[in-house]
RODO-2510 file (C-alpha; in nm, 4 decimals, decimal comma):
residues 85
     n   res          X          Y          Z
     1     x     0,7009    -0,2250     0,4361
     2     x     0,9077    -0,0035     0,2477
     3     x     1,2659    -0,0883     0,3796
     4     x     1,1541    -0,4367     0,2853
     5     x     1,3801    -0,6239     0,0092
     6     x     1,2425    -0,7005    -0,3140
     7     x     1,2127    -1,0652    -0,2803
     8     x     1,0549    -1,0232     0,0290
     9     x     0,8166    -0,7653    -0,1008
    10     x     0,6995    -1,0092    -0,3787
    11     x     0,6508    -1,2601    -0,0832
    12     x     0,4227    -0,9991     0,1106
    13     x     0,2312    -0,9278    -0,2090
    14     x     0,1508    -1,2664    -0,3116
    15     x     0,0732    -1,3632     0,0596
    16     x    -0,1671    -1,0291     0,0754
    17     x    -0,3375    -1,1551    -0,2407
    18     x    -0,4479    -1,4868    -0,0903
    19     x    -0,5380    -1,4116     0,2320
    20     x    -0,7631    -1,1627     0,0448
    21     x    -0,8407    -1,4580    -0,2026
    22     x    -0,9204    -1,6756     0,0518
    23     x    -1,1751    -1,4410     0,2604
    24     x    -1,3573    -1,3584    -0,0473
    25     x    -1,4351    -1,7524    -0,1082
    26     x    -1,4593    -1,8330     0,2209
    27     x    -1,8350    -1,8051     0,3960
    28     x    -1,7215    -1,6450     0,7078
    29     x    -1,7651    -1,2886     0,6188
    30     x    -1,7852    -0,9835     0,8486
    31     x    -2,1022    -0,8901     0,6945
    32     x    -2,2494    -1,1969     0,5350
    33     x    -2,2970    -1,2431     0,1642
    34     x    -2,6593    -1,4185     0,1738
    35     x    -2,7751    -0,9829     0,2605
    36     x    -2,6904    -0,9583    -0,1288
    37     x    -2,4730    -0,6388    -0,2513
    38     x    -2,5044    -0,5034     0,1162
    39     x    -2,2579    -0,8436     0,1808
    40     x    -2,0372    -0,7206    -0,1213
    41     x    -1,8949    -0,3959     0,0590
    42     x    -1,6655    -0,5624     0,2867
    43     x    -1,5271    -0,8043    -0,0099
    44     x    -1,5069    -0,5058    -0,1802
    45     x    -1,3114    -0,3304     0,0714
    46     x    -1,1227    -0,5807     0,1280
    47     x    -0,9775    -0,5964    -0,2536
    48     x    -0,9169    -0,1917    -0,2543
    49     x    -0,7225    -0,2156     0,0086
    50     x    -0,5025    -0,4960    -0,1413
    51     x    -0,4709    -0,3600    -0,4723
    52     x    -0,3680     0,0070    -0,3150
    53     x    -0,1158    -0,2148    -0,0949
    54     x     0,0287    -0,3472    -0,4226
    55     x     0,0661    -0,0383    -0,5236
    56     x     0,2242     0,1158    -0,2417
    57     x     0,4566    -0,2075    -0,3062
    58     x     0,5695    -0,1967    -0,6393
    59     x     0,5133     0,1272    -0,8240
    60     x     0,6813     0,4243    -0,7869
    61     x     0,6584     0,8186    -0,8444
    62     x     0,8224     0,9248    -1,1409
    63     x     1,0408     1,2117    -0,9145
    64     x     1,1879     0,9057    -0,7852
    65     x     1,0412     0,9530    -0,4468
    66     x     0,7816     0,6221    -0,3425
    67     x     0,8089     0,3965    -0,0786
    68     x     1,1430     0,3140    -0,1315
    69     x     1,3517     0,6448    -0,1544
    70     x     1,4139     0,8977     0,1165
    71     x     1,2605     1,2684     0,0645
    72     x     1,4781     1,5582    -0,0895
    73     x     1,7144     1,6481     0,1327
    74     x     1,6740     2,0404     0,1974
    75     x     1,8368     2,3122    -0,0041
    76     x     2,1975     2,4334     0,2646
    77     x     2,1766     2,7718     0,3259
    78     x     2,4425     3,0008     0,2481
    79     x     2,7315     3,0900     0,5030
    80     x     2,5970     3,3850     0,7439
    81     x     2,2576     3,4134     0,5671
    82     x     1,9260     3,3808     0,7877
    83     x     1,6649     3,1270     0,6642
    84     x     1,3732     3,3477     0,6008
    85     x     1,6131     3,5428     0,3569
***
């Protein structure tokens, strides 16, 4: 997702958020909510994963590198030198 435009990114967030949304509400659950907090975990789950998503979407590291940007490119060694020098 990270070669993804920005509009598009926005789209994948928002469409992230309510499928989440929606499974949370919805009484089809992979572990049913009637077995009280035990039913919670999934939902719970569910919601950490989407919010570190997000993340991974819009925020970036402060070097500059995040999902966006390319790593460093390496340091060129010098002319005739050997690369454990």
């Amino acid at each position: 997702m990270a070669l993804l435009p920005g509009w598009l990114r926005f789209v994948a967030a928002v469409f992230f958020l309510l499928l989440a949304l929606v499974y949370t509400i919805s009484p089809i659950d992979l572990i049913p909510d009637l077995f009280g907090p035990l039913g919670w975990v999934d939902d719970i789950a569910l919601w950490v994963g989407v919010v570190a998503l997000e993340c991974a979407l819009f925020f970036k590291d402060k070097k500059g590198t995040g999902p966006d940007k390319e790593p460093p490119d390496e340091p060129e060694q010098p002319a005739g030198g050997s690369p454990l020098s």
